[in-house]
N, C-alpha and C positions, 0 to 999 in steps of 0.2 A: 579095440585096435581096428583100424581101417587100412584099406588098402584106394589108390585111385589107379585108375590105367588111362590119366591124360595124358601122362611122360607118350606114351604106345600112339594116343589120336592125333598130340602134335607133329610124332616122327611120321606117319603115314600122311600126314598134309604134307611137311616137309619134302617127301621123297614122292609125294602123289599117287600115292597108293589109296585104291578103295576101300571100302568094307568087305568087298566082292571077294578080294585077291585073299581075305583072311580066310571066308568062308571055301573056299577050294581047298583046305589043306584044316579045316576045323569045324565042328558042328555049327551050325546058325543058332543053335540057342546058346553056345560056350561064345561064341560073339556079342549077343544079345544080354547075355550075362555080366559080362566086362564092360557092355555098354549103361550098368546100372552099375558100377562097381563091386559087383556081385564077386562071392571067391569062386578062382580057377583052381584047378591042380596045377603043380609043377611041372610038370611033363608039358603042360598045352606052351606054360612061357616058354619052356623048353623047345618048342617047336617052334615056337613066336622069334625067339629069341634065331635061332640056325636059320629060318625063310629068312628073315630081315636082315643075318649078320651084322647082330648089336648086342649090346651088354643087355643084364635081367633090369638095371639102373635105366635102363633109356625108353622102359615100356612099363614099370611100374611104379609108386611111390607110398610109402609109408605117410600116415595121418597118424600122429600119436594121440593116444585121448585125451582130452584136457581134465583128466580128475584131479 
């Protein structure tokens, strides 16, 4: 099971937000981590999610496994 957070890098192009504005309200390496698709905890989308005022659906996306 995979997880991507391009739904999260498009909306931030979208609305022209940096990497910066993440890092003010999250650790640089929980940024750096989601920048490799790395797991986050709940709480951080949760944070992601209230900064941004958007759904958990517009910053992350499920990759099913192909087995």
């Amino acid at each position: 099971m995979a997880f991507s957070y391009k739904p999260l890098w498009k909306l931030m192009i979208e609305r022209e937000i940096k990497k910066g504005e993440l890092r003010e309200f999250l650790s640089g390496a929980t940024v750096a981590k989601m920048g490799k698709d790395e797991f986050v905890a709940m709480d951080v989308l949760d944070k992601i999610c209230t900064h941004l005022n958007c759904r958990i659906e517009d910053i992350i996306e499920h990759i099913p496994d192909n087995k």
